[in-house]
N, C-alpha and C positions, 0 to 999 in steps of 0.2 A: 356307809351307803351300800345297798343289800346291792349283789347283781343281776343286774338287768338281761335274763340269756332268751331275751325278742330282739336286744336291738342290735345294728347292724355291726358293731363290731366283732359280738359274738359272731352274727352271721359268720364273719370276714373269717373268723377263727376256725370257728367249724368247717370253713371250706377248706382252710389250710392242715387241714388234717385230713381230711377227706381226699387231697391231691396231694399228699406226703411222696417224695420219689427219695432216690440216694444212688448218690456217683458210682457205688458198687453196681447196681444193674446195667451201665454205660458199658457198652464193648469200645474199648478206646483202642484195639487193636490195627485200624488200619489206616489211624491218622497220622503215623510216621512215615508212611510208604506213600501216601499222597501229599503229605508237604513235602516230602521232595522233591516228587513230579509237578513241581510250578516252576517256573522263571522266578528271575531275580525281582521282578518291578511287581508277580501276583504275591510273593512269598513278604515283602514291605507291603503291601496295602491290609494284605491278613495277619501279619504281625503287627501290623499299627492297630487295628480293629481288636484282635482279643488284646493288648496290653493295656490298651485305652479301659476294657472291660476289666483287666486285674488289678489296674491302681483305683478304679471304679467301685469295684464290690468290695476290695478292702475298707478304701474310705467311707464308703456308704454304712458297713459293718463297726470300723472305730465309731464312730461319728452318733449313733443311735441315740443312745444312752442317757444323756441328755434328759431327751422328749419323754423317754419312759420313764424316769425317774420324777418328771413336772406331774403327768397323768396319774402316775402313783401318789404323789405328795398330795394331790384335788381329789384325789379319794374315787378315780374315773378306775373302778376295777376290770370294766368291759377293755377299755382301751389298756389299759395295764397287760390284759392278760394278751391285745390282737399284739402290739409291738413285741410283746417278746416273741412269738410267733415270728414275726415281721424279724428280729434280730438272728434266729435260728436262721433262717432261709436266708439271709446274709450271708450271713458265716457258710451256708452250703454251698452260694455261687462262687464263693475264693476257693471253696474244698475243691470245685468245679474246674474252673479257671487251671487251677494250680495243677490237676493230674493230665486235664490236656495240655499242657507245657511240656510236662513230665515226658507222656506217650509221644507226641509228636515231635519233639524239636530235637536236632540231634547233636547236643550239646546244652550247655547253659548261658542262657540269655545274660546279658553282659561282660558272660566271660569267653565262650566260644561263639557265641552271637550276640553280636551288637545288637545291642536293646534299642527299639526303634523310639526316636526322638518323639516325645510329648508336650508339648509346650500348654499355655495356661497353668493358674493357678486354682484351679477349680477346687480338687479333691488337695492339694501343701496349704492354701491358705482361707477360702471363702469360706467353704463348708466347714472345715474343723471351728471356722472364728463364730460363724455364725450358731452352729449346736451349741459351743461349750460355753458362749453366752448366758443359755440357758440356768446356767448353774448359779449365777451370779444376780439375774432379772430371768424372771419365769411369768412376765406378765404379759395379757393378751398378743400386744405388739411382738412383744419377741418371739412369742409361740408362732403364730407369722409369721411372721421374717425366718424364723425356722426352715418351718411345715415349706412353705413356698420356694425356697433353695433346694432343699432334700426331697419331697415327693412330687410337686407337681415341677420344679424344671429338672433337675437329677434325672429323675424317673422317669415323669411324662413330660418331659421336651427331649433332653439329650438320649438316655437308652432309648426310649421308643422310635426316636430319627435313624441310631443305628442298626437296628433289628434288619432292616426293611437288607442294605448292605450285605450283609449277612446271607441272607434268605436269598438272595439275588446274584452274590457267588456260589450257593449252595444248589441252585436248579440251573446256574449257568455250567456247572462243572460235573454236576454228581458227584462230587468227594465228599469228603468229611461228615461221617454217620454220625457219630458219635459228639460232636460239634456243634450239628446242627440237632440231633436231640436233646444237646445243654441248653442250646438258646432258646429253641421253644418252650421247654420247662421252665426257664427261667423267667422267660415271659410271661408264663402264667402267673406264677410268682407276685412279678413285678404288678401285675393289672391290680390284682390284691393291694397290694401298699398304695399305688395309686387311689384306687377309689379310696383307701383310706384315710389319705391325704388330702382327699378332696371332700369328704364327711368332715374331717377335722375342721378345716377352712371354712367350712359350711357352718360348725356349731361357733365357732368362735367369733367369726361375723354376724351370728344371729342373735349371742349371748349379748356382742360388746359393740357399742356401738359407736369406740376410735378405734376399733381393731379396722375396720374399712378406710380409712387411711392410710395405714400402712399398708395392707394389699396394695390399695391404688398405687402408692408410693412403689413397693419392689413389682409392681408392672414393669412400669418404667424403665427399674435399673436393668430388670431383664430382658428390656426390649434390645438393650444395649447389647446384651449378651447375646441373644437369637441371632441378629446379623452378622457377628463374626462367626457363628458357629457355622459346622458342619463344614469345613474348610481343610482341618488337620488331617484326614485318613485319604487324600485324595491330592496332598500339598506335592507340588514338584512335578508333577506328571504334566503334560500337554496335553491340550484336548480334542479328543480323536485316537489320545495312546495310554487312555485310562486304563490298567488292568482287569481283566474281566469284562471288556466294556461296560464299565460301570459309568452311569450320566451322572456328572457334579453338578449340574443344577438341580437335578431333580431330590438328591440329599440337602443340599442347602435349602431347597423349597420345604422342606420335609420336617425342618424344624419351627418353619413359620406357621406351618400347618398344627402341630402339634401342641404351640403354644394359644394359639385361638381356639382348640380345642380343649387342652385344659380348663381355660378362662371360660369358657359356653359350659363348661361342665359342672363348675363352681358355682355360677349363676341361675344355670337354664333348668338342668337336669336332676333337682333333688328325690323326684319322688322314683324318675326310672333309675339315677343310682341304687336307692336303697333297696328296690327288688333285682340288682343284679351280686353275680358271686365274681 
């Protein structure tokens, strides 16, 4: 199959090259001298937040492989060439992750700092079961039940709920330069795989026509998952002694938001997806 360098995966690729950055340009210099300067109850709510983000971008990075080996084996070379793309910029946000642990923490997480408790099976059991499926059944359904775990709630339910966290200790405090240039980068990133994950969803539903049954079906199971989330980086505090002043309903609202956006994205939005980068 010749490649197709109009359609939108190349877009996706081209953009990703176009917005290339690297954790060498990050001055990570003065995020050790401000996680000190937190309290005990700021320093757990930002260590629950990036650790949640390092078992995150690793799994997300194992876990890939899968899907781009299905797109390679169907001869889809557009989408072969955006996922590896897509697996590079994986691999960057762990390289990310990992050097601001390095620069800030002043010690090692589970050995001189207790490694903040993470509960769910998200990134130890769903997502690995659900990718490495792939390798065994690579048929429409699976490739959803995939794509729908991994890019549209992974990416655009869970990270995009957390960002907002993030962004809102970072203008509540002024610290963390270097932290908050990871996230936003990363972000951009991520919009990428998103939309790509929502193109994919888009062809596969349009090719197949029981691939829409399973969509409808992992709705469902994820509807299950929406309402517990957005719970664990704010678990244990009382309310009114949130860290940061940060409001827990407005993150738990934030996942619900995200998920009917996805969903309006997959349905509503095909032709302004494909003129966006």
């Amino acid at each position: 199959m010749p490649l197709d360098l109009q359609s939108y995966p190349i877009h996706l690729f081209q953009a990703s090259q176009e917005r290339a950055w690297t954790t060498a340009d990050i001055d990570f210099s003065r995020e050790r001298e401000h996680w000190t300067s937190l309290d005990d109850g700021e320093r757990e709510v930002l260590g629950r937040l990036v650790a949640g983000f390092k078992v995150g971008e690793r799994g997300v990075t194992h876990e890939l492989a899968p899907l781009l080996e299905v797109v390679r084996d169907e001869g889809r070379l557009d989408e072969e060439l955006y996922l590896t793309a897509q697996l590079f910029e994986e691999a960057r946000h762990v390289e990310f992750f990992e050097r601001w642990i390095d620069a800030a923490l002043p010690g090692i997480w589970g050995r001189d700092i207790p490694f903040p408790e993470l509960s769910g099976d998200l990134f130890s059991d769903r997502l690995p079961e659900v990718m490495r499926a792939l390798r065994d059944d690579a048929s429409p359904a699976a490739q959803v039940r995939a794509v729908m775990m991994y890019h549209f709630y992974v990416e655009g339910v869970g990270a995009e709920s957390s960002y907002p966290m993030f962004f809102d200790i970072f203008d509540r405090t002024g610290l963390f330069p270097a932290l908050s240039e990871g996230i936003q980068l990363i972000r951009r990133d991520e919009a990428r795989h998103i939309a790509f994950g929502c193109y994919l969803l888009q062809r596969l539903l349009k090719e197949h026509d029981e691939a829409r049954a399973t969509f409808d079906e992992e709705l469902l199971n994820l509807e299950e998952v929406v309402e517990l989330a957005g719970l664990q980086n704010l678990a244990g505090f009382a309310d009114g002694a949130v860290p940061f002043g940060l409001d827990r309903a407005k993150y738990r609202m934030l996942y619900r938001e995200n998920f009917e956006l996805q969903k309006h994205n997959v349905f509503e939005r095909r032709t302004q997806l494909l003129g966006a980068v």
